[in-house]
C-alpha positions in Angstrom: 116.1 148.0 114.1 118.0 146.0 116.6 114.7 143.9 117.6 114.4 142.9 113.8 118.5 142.2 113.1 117.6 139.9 116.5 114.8 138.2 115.0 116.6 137.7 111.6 119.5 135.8 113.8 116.8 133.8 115.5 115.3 132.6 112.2 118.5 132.1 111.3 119.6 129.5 113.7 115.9 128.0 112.9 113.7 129.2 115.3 110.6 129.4 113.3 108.5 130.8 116.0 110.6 134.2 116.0 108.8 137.4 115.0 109.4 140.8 115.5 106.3 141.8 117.3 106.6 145.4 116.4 103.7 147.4 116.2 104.9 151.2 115.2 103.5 153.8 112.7 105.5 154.6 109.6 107.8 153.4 107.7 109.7 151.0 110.4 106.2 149.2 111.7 105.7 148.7 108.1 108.9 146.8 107.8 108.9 145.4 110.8 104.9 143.6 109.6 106.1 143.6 105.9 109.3 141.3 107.8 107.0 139.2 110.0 105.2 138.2 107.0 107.7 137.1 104.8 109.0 134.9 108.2 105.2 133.8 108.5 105.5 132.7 104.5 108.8 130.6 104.9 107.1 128.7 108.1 104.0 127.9 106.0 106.5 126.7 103.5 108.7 124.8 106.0 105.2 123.1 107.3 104.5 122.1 103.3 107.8 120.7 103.0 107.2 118.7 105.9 104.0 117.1 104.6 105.3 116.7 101.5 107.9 114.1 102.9 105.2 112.7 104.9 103.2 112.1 102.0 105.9 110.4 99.4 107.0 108.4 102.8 103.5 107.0 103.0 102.5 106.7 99.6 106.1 104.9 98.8 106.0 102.7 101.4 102.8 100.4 100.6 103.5 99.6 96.8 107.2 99.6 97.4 106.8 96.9 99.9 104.0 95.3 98.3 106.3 94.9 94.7 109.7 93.7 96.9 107.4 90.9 98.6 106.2 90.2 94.9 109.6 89.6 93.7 111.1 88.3 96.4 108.9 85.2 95.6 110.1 85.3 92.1 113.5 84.9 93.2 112.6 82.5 95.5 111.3 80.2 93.3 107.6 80.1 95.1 105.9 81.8 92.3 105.9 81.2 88.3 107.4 84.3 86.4 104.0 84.3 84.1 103.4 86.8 80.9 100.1 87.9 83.6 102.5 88.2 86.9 105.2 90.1 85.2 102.6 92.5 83.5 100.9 93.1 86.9 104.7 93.5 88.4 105.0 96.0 85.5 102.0 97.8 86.3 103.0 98.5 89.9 106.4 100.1 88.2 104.1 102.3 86.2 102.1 103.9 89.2 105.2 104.2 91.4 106.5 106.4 88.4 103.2 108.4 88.6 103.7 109.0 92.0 106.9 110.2 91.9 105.7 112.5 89.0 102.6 113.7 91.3 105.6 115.0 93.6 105.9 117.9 92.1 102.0 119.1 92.0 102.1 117.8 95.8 105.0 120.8 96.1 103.2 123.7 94.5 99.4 122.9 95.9 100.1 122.2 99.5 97.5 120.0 99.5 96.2 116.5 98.0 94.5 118.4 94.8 96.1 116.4 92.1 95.9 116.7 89.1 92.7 113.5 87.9 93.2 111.4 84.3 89.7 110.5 83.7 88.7 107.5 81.5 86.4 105.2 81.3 87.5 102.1 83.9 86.0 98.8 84.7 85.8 98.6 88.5 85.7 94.8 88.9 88.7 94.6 86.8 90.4 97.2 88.9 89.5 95.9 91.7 90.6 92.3 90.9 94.1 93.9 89.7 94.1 95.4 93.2 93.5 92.2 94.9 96.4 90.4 93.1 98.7 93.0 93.8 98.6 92.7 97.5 98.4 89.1 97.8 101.4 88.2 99.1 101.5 91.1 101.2 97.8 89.7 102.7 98.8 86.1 102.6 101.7 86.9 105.1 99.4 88.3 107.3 97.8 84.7 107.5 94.5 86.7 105.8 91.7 85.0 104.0 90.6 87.2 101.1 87.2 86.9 99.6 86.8 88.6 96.3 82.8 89.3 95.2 83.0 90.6 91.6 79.8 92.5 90.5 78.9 92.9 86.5 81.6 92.7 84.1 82.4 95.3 83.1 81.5 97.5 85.4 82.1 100.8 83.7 82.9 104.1 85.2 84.6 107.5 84.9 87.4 107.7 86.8 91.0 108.1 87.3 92.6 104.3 87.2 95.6 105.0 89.0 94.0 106.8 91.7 91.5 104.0 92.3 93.8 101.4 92.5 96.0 103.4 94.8 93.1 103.7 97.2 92.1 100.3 97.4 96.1 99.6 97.6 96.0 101.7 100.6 93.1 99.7 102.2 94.2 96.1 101.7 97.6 97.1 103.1 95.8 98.3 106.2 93.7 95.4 106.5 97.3 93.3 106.5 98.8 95.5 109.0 95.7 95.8 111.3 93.5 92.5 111.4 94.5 89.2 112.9 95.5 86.2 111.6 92.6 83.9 109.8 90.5 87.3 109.4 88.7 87.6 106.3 88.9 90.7 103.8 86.5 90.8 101.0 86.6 92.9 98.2 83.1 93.6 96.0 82.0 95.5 93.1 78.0 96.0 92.4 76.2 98.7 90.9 72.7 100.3 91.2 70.9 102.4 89.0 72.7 105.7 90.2 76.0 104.2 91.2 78.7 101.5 91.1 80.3 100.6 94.4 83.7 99.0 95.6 84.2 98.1 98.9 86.6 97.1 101.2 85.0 95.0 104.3 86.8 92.7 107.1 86.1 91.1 110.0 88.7 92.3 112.5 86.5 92.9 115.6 84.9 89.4 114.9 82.1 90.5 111.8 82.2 92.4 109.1 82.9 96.2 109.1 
């Protein structure tokens, strides 16, 4: 019993590592794996907790910046507070808020398995909306940004939210990773089987 009270004092103090190790028949090995399991559990939960705070850190950041820089110009008086610039300014509100609700389904899954709200979406809309909501983020960046819209609408089944968080995600790395007087571009098409979005630049000196 001593080696487990010793391991229960090293958990404890937060070593995680710290396991009994005790390999004995009958009712004490049992406890002593039943008790290496439970520490195995709350390390597996420790690592979940972990990611969790990784994930609203980097999922936060982007839109959070991307709406400061957006009013900042407001205030500023470098942009026109228009009915279409405060609904888009409203939008972002309304996916931060889904965010924060996805917090909790991030918590019980372990994983990115979110929950989808399916609808029917037109891509080169999104994708436009996308576009606009990183603009000042990419124009700081001294980036030229191309837009190719495909047909219109360009109708698919798909989650909105999630979509525009994706491309989000991209045109922020494109402003964080490319040079000055690189050129993003942003295009819709379709095919037969499939509409497409992309998200192309030409940071090593061509597209990619």
């Amino acid at each position: 019993m001593g080696r487990v009270a010793a391991t229960a004092r090293a958990l404890a103090t937060g070593d995680g590592t710290a396991r009994t190790h005790i390999d004995a028949p009958g009712e004490f090995g049992d406890l002593a794996r039943a008790f290496d399991a439970m520490a195995d559990d709350v390390g597996h939960a420790e690592q979940a907790r972990h990611r969790l705070a990784a994930d609203v850190a980097h999922e936060l950041r982007t839109p959070l910046a991307s709406l400061q820089a957006r009013l900042e110009e407001l205030r500023d008086g470098y942009a026109d507070p228009s009915a279409r610039r405060l609904a888009s300014l409203h939008d972002q509100t309304l996916r931060l808020s889904r965010i924060i609700g996805d917090l909790g389904e991030l918590a019980e899954a372990e994983s990115a398995r979110l929950s989808l709200h399916l609808a029917e979406v037109d891509l080169t809309a999104l994708a436009g909306a996308a576009v606009t909501e990183r603009e000042a983020e990419l124009r700081t960046a001294r980036l030229t940004v191309r837009t190719l819209p495909g047909p219109a609408p360009l109708l698919v089944h798909a989650d909105a939210d999630r979509l525009h968080q994706a491309l989000g995600n991209l045109l922020s790395n494109a402003a964080r990773h490319c040079r000055p007087g690189d050129t993003v571009t942003v295009s819709t098409s379709a095919t037969p089987a499939e509409a497409l979005v992309e998200v192309t630049d030409t940071r090593s000196g061509h597209p990619r």
